[in-house]
Backbone as CSV, one residue per row, in Angstrom:
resi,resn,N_x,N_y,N_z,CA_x,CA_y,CA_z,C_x,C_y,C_z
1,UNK,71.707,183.746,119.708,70.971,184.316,118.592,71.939,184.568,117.466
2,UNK,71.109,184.448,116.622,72.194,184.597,115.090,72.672,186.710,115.150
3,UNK,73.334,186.469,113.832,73.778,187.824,114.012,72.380,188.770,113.328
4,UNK,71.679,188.430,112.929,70.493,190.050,112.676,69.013,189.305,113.518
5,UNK,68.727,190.436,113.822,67.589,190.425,115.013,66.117,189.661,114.348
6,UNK,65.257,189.009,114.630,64.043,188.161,113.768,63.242,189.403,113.211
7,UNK,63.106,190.661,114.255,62.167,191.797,113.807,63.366,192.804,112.510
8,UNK,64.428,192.218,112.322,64.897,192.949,111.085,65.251,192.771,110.115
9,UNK,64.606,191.615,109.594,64.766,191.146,108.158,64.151,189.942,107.725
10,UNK,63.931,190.017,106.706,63.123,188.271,105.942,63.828,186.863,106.456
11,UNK,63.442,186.199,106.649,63.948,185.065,106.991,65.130,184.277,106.541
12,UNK,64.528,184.315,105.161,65.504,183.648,104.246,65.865,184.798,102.794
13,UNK,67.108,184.711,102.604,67.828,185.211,101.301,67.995,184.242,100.187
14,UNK,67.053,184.418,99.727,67.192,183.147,98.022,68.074,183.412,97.692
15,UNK,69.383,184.485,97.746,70.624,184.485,96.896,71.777,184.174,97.312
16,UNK,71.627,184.233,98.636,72.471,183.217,99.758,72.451,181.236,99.435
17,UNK,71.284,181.037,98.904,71.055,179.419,99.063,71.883,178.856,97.858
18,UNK,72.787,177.866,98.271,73.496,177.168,97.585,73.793,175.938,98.188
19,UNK,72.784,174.668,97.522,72.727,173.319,98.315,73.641,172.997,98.148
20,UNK,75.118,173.261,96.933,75.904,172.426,97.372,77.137,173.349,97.385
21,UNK,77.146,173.974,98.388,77.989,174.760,99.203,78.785,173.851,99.956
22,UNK,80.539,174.175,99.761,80.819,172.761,100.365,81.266,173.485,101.814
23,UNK,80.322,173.089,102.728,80.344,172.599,104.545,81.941,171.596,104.466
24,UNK,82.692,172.256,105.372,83.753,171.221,105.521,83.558,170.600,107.148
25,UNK,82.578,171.370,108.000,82.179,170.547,108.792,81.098,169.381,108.926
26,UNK,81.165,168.701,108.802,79.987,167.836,108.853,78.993,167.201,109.925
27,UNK,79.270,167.488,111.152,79.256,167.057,112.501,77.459,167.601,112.543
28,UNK,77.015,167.196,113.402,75.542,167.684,114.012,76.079,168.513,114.713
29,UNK,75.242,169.578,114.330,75.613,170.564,115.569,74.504,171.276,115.754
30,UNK,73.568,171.281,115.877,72.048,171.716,115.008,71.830,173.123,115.583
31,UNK,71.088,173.982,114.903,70.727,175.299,114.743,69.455,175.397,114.303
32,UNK,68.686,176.138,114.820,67.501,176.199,114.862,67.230,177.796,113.630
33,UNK,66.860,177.435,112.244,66.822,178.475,111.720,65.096,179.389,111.816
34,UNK,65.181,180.502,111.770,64.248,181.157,111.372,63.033,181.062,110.811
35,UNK,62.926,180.112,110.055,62.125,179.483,109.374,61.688,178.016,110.234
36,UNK,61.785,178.230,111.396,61.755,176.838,112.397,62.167,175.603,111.709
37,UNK,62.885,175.489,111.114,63.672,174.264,110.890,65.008,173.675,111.426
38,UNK,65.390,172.716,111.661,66.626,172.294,112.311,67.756,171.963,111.425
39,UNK,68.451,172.925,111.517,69.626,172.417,110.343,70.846,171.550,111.183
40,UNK,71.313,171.053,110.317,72.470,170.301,110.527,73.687,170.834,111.835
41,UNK,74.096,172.050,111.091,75.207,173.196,111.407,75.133,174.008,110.950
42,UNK,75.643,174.883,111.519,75.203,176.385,110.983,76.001,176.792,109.470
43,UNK,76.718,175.923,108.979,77.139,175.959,107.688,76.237,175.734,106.714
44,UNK,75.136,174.668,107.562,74.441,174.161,106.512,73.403,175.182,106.295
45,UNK,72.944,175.746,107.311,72.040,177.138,108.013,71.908,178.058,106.739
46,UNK,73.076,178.397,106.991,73.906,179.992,105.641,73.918,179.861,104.910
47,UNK,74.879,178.639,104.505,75.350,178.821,103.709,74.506,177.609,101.977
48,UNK,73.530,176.451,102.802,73.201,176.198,101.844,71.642,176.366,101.570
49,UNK,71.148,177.162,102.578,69.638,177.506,102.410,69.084,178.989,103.052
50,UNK,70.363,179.718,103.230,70.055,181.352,102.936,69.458,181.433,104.622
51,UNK,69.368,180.971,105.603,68.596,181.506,106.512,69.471,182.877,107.444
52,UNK,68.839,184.006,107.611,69.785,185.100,107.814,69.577,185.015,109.397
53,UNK,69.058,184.485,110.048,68.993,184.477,111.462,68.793,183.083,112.192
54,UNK,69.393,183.142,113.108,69.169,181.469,114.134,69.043,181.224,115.331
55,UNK,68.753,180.361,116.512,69.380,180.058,117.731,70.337,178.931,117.705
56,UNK,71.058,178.717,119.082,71.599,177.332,119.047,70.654,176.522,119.394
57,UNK,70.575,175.494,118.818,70.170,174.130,119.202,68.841,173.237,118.474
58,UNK,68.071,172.782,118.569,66.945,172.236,117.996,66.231,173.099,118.109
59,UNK,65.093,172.896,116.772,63.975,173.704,116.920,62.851,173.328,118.048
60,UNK,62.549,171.957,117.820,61.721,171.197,119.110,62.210,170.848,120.291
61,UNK,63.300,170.306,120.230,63.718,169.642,121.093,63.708,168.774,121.491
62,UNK,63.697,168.096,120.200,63.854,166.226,120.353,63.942,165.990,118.679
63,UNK,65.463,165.608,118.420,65.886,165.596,117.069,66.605,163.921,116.543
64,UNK,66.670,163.861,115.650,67.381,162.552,115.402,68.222,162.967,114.013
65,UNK,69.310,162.899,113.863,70.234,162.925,112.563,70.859,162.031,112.383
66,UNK,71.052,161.296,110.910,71.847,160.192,110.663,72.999,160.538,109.085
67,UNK,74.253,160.103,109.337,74.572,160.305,109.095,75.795,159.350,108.366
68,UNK,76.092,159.417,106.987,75.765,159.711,105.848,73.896,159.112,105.649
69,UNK,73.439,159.506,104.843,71.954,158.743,104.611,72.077,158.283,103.495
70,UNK,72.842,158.237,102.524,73.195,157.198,101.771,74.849,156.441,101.375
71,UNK,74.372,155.186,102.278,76.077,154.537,102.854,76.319,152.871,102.121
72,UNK,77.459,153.084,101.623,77.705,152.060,100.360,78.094,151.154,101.933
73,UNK,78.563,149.324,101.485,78.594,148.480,102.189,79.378,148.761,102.907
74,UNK,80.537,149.098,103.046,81.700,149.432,103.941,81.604,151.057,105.057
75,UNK,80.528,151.479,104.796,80.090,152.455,105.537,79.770,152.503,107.016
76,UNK,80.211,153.374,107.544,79.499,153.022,109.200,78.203,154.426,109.515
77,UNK,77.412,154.264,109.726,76.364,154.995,109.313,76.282,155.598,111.414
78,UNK,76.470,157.035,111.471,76.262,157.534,112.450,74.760,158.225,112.716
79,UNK,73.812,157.896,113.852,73.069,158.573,114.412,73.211,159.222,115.649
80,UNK,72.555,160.586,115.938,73.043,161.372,117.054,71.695,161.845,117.231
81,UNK,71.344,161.615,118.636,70.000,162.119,119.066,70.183,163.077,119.843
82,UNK,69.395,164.058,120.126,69.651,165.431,120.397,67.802,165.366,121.254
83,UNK,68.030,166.069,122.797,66.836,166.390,122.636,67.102,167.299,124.326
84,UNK,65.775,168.303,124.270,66.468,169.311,125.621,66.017,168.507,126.875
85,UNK,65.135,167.583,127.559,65.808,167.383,128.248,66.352,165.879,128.791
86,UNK,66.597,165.088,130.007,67.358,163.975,129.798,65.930,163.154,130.337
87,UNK,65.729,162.543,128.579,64.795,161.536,128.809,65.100,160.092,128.345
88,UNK,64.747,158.836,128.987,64.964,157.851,128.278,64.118,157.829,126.756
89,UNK,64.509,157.289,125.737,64.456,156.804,124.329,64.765,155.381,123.970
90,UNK,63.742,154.991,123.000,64.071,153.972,122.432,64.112,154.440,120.542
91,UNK,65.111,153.223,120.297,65.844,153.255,119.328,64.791,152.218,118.242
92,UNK,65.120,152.453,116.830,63.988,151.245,116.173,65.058,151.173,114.761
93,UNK,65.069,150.124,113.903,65.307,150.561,112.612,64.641,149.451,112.160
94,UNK,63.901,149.777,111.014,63.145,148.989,110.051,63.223,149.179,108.867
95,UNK,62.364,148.488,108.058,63.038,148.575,106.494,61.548,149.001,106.043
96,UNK,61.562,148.786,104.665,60.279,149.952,104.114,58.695,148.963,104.303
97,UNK,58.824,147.907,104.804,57.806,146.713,104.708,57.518,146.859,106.502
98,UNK,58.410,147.612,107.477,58.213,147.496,108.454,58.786,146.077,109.205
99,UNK,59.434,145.762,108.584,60.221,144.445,109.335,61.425,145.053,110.479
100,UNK,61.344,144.737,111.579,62.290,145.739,112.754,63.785,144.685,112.904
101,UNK,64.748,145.415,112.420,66.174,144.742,112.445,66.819,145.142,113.520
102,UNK,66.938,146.017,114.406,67.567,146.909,115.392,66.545,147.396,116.702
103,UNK,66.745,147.444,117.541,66.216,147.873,118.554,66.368,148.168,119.392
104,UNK,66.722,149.156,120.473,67.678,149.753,121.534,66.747,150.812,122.383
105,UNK,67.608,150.320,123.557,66.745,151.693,124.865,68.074,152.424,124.619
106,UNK,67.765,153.594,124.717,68.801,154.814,124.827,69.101,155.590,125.892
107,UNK,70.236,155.879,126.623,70.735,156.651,127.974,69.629,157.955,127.893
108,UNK,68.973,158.246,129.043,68.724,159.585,129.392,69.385,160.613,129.226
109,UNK,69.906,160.650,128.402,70.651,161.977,127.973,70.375,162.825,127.043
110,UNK,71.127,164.138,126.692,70.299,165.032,125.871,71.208,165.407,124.882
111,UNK,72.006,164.708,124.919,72.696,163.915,123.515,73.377,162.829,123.441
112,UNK,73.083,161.890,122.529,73.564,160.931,122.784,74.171,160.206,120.899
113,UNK,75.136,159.767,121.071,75.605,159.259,119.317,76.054,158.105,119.506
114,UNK,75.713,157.387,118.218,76.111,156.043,118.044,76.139,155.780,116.520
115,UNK,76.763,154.477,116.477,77.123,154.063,115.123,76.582,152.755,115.213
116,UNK,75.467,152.511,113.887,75.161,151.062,113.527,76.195,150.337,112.576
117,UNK,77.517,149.661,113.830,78.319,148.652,112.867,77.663,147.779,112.345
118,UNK,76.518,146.889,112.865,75.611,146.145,112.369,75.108,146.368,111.279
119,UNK,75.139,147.481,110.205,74.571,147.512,108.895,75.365,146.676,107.839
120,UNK,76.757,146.217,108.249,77.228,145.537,107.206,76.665,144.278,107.123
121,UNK,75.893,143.735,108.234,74.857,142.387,107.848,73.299,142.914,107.249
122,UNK,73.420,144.107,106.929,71.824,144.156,106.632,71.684,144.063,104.809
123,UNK,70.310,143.612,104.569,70.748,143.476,103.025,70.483,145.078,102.509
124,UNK,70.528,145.194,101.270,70.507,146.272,100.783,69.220,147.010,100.458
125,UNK,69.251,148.590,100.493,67.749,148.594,100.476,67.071,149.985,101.105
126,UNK,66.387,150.269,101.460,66.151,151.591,102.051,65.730,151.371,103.412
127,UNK,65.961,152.022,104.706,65.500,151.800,106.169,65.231,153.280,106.325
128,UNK,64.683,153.044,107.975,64.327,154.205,108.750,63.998,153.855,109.936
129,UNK,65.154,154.628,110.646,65.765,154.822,112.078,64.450,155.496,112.630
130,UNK,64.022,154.973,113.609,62.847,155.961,114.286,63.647,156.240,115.980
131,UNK,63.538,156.787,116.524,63.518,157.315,118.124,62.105,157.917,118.595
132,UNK,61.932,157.246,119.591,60.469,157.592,120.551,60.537,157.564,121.928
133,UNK,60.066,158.474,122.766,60.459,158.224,124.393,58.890,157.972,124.813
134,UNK,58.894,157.716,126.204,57.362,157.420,126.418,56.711,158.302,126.473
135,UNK,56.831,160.061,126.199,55.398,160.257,126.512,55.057,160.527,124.649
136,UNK,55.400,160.050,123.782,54.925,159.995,122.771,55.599,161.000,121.098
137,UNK,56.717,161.457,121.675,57.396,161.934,120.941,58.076,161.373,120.038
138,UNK,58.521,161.553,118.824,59.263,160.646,117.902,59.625,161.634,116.626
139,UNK,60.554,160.908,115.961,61.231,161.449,114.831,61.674,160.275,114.530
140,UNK,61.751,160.683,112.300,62.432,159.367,112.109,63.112,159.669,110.820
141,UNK,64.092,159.113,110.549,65.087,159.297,109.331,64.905,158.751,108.132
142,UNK,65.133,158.568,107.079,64.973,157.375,106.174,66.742,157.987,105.754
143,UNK,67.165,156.165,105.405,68.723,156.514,104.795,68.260,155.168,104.117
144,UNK,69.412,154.819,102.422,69.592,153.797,102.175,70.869,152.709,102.594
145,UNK,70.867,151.906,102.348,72.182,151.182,102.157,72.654,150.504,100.756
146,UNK,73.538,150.675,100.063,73.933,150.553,98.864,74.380,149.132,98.809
């Protein structure tokens, strides 16, 4: 649990929020703020959207983060799936027309990260990474490529 209790204070501090608060961590590390949203890290939590209370981990429990979401050609673009418990996943990436370039079963695990080196053959353009396991769960990202 974060440091002040949910029954003792507003959720969020508008004078705390500063989007570009510079986080020198960048890593997924996700935190489940107050406002049931899943932040990044708890840097991102505090310090760039005021939330005064948290838990560790996802809010649902089945997350997908990618990372940078907007990655010039020489970029290696990281996704890290996060979810509580160890289920198989499949992997998707498509472009905004729905044309599927990527496609992957994912380890039963309840985290798992990878890097699409394969984006330096993709053309340029906007995509979105989806993850889905079978009983019907899913999340999905949108990032560009420059």
């Amino acid at each position: 649990m974060g440091f002040l209790s949910e029954s003792k204070a507003q959720c969020i501090d508008s004078l705390r929020i500063s989007p570009t608060f510079p986080c020198p961590d960048l890593l997924y590390n996700p935190v489940c703020g107050c406002d049931n949203v899943t932040y990044r890290n708890l840097c991102y939590a505090l310090n760039r959207n005021g939330v005064l209370y948290y838990t560790e981990g996802t809010c649902t429990g089945f997350e997908l983060d990618v990372f940078p979401n907007v990655a010039a050609q020489e970029d290696i673009i990281t996704m890290t799936f996060s979810q509580s418990q160890e289920k198989s996943a499949s992997f998707m990436l498509v472009d905004v027309w729905g044309k599927v370039f990527i496609q992957r079963t994912l380890p039963a695990q309840k985290r798992f990260e990878f890097q699409l080196n394969e984006l330096v053959y993709l053309p340029r353009g906007p995509y979105i990474a989806i993850i889905y396991n079978p009983e019907g769960k899913y999340r999905y990202v949108k990032f560009v490529k420059l």
